[in-house]
C-alpha positions in Angstrom: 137.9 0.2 -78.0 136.2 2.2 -75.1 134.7 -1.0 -73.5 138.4 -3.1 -74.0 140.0 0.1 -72.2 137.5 -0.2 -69.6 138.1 -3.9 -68.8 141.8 -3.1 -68.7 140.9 -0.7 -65.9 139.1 -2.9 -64.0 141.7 -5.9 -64.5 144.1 -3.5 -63.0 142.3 -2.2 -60.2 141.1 -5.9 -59.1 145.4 -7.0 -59.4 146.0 -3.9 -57.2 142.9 -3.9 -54.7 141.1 -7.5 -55.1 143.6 -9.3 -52.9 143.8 -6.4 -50.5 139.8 -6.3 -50.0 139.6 -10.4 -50.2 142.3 -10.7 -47.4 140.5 -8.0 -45.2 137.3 -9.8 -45.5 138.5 -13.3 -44.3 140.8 -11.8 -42.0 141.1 -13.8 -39.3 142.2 -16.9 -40.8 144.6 -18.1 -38.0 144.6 -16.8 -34.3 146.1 -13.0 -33.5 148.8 -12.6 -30.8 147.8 -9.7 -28.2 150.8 -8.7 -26.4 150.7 -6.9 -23.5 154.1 -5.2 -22.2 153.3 -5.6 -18.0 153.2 -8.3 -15.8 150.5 -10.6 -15.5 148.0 -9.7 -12.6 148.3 -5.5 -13.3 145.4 -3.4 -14.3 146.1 -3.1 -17.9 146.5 -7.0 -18.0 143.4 -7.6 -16.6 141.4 -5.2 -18.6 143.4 -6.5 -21.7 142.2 -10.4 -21.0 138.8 -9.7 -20.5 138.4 -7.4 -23.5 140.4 -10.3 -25.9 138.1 -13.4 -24.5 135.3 -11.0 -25.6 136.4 -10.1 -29.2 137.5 -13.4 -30.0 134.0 -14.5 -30.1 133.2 -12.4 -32.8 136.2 -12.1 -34.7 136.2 -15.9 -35.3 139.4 -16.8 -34.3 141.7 -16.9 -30.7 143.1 -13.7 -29.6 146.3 -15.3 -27.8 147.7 -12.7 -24.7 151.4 -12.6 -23.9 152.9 -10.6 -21.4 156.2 -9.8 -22.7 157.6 -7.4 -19.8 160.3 -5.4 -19.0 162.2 -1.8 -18.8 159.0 -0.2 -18.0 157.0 -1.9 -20.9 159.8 -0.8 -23.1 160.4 -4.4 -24.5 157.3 -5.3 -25.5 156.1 -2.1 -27.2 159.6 -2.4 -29.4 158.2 -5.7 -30.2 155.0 -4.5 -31.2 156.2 -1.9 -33.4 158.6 -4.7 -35.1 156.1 -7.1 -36.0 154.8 -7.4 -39.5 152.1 -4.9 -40.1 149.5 -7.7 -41.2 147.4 -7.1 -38.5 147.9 -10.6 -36.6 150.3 -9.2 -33.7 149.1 -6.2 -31.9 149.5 -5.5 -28.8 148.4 -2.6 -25.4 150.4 0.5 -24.8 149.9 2.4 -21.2 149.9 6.2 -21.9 152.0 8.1 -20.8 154.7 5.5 -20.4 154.7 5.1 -24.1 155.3 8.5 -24.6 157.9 9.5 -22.1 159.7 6.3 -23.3 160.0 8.1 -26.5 160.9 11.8 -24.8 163.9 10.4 -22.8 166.4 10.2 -24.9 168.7 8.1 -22.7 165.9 5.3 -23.4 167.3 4.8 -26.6 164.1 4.0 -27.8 164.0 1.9 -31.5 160.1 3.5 -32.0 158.4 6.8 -32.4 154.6 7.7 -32.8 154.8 7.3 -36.6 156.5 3.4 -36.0 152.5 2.8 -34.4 149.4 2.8 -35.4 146.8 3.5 -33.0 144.1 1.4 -32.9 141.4 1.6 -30.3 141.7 3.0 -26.5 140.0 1.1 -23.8 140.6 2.6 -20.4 141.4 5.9 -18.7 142.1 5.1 -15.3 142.8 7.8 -12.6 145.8 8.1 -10.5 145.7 7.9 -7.0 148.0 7.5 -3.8 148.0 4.8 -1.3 149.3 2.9 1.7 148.6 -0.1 3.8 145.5 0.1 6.2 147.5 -0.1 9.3 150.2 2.9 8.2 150.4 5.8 10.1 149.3 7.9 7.1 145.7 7.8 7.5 145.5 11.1 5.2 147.5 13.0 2.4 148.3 15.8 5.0 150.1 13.5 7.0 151.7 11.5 4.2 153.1 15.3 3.2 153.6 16.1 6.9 156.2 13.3 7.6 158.0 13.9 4.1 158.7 17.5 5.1 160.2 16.1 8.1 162.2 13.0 6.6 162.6 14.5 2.8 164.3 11.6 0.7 163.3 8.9 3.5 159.7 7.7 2.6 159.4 4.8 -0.1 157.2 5.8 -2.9 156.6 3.2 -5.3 155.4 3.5 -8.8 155.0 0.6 -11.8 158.2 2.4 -14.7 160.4 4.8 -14.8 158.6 7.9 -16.1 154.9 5.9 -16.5 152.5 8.2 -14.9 152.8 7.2 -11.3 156.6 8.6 -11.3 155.0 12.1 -13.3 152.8 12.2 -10.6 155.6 12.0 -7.5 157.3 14.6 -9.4 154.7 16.9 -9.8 153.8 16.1 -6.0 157.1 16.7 -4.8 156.8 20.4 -6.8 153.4 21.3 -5.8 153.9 20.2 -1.9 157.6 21.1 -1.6 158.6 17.8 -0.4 161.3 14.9 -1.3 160.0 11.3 -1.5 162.7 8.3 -2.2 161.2 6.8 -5.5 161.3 3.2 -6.3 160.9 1.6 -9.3 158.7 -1.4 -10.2 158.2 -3.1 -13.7 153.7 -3.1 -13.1 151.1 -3.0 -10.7 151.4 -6.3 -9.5 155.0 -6.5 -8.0 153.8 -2.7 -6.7 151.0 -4.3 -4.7 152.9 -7.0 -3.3 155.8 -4.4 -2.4 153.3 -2.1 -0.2 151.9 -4.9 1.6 155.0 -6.6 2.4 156.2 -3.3 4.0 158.7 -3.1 1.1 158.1 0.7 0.4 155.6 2.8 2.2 153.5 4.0 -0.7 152.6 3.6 -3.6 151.6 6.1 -6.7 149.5 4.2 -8.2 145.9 3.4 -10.4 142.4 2.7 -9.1 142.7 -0.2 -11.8 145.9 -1.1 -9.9 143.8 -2.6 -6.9 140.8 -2.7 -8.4 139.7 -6.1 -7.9 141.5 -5.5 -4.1 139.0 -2.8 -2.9 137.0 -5.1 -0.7 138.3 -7.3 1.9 141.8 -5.8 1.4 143.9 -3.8 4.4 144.5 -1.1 2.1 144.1 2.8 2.0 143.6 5.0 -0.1 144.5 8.5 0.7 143.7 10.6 -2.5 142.3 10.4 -6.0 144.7 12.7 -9.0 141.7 13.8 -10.8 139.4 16.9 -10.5 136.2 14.6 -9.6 135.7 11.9 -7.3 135.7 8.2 -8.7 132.0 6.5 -8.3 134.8 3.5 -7.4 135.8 5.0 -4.3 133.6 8.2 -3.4 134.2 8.7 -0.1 138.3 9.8 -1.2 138.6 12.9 -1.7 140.6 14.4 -4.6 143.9 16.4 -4.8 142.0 19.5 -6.1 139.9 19.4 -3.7 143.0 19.0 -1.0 144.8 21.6 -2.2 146.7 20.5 -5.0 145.0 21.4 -8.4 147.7 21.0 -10.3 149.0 17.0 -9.2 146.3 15.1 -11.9 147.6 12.0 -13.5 145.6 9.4 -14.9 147.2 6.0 -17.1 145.3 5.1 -20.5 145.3 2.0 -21.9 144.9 1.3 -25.5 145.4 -1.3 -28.3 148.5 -0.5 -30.9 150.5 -1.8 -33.7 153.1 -2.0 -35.8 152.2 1.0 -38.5 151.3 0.0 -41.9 148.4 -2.3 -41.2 146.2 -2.2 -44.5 143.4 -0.1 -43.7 140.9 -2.5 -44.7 142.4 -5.1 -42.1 143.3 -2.1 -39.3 139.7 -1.2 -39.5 138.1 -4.8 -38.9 140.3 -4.9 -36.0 138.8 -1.3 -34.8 135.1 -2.3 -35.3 136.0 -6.1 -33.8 137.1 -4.4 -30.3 134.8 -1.6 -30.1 132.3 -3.8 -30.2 133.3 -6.2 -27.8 133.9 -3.2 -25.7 130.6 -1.9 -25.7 129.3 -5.4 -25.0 127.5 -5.5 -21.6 129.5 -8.2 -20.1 132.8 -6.2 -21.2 131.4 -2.9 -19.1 130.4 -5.5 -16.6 133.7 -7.3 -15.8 135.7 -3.7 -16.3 133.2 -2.3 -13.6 134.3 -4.5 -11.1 137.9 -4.3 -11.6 137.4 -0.8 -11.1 138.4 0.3 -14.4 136.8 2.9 -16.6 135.7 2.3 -20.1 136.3 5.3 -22.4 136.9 3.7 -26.0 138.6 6.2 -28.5 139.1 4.7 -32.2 141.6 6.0 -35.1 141.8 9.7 -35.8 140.2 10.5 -32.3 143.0 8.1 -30.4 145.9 9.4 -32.4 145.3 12.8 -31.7 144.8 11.9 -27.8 148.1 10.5 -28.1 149.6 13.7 -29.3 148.2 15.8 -27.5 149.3 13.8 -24.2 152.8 14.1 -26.1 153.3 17.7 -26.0 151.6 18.2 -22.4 154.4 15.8 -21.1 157.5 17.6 -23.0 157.6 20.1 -19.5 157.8 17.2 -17.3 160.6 15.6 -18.9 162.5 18.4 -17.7 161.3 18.2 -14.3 162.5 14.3 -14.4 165.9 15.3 -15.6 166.6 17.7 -13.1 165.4 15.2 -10.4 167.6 12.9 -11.0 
């Protein structure tokens, strides 16, 4: 009786778990999609492709990239949070885009933080600000300078409404008392094109953003948002150190998906790209797109993200009441 009560338990147990554990192990058995919500030719799509042709070798199948773009990566992160949790379409989420997507409430956004799963960061990139190399601002003080005297005149770019690059013109335009004209562009990409084209005069931006533009490039950049100096660009100095401790802004960049990936599955998937991110020609090919490396998996990743969540609840008002 004992032993026949035991089988049953283990009959049951295999019907519930044995397909579960069977699926996660051949998981991949076709290629998965990674979607990222920019433009081809930005940061985070560069450091997306080059950390997908990595993992696909050993994962075993393609890891196909699509750029599906759009309202400030709005699109394609409702996308990703609509697919069928089975672990074959993730996708990239830019932080704090993500979240302020979700703050604004005239976004109308169809996700929330529980609608993701967060699977593995890969890069925290600094913010900095920047201009053409011929522009008359050859500094931040003169940038700042010329604002006070034109306020609302000067052309500021940044990649989405209330990304990081608009958080940080906001929080410039506090700290330095001065009024820039904002425009809007959907990635890094059409930004770069914009300030060289003398579209906009310039730009908010990433070190990632014109990363692989450093060299041989009439750019300039005029200040880094972070407390230390990058090792990419160590001669520019900081906005602490000019003056400004309180302008930092920084853009991470992580893989997502939809919530209710099987654990089993969601944790391949972790393992898969935290490996191919710690592989040499990964940190190689991200080192000379100037991009930092900082992987973050699971728990640690999901609390980032909340964290960053209730740090960016006071800016939302500040964005409100600018516009």
């Amino acid at each position: 009786m004992i032993i026949q009560t035991f089988l049953s338990i283990l009959i049951v147990a295999g019907a519930l778990f044995g397909p579960g554990l069977a699926e996660a192990q051949n998981f991949p058995t076709k290629p998965v999609i990674l979607q990222i919500p920019w433009p081809a030719g930005g940061s985070t799509d560069v450091g997306g492709r080059i950390v997908a042709a990595i993992a696909e070798k050993k994962i075993g199948q393609p890891i196909i990239v699509t750029n599906k773009v759009g309202a400030g990566s709005q699109i394609g992160l409702t996308e990703t949070a609509r697919a069928k949790p089975d672990g074959y379409s993730i996708g990239f989420a830019s932080l704090p885009a993500l979240n302020t997507i979700i703050l604004d409430p005239e976004r109308k956004a169809l996700f929330d933080l529980k609608s993701l799963v967060f699977i593995i960061n890969q890069v925290v990139d600094p913010g900095i600000i920047w201009a053409k190399g011929d522009s008359p601002y050859k500094t931040l003080k003169d940038l700042l300078d010329d604002a006070r005297k034109r306020p609302g005149e000067i052309r500021a770019a940044t990649t989405g409404i209330l990304g990081d690059d608009h958080l940080a013109i906001l929080m410039m335009e506090q700290a330095a008392k001065v009024k820039f004209r904002i425009v809007h562009f959907d990635g890094g990409a059409h930004v770069f094109t914009a300030v060289l084209g003398g579209q906009v005069d310039v730009a908010f931006g990433n070190i990632g953003d014109i990363g692989t533009k450093l060299k041989g490039t009439p750019l300039r950049i005029l200040t880094v948002m972070d407390p230390q100096r990058s090792k990419f660009i160590p001669e520019v100095p900081t906005t602490v150190e000019l003056g400004f401790p309180q302008v930092i802004s920084n853009s991470s960049r992580g893989i997502i998906g939809p919530a209710g990936i099987p654990d089993p599955i969601l944790k391949k998937i972790q393992a898969v790209f935290l490996e191919a991110m710690k592989d040499p020609e990964h940190i190689d090919k991200m080192e000379k797109s100037a991009l930092t490396v900082r992987p973050m998996v699971g728990e640690e990743y999901t609390k980032y993200v909340s964290d960053l969540h209730q740090r960016i609840i006071p800016l939302m008002d500040i964005a409100r009441q600018s516009k």
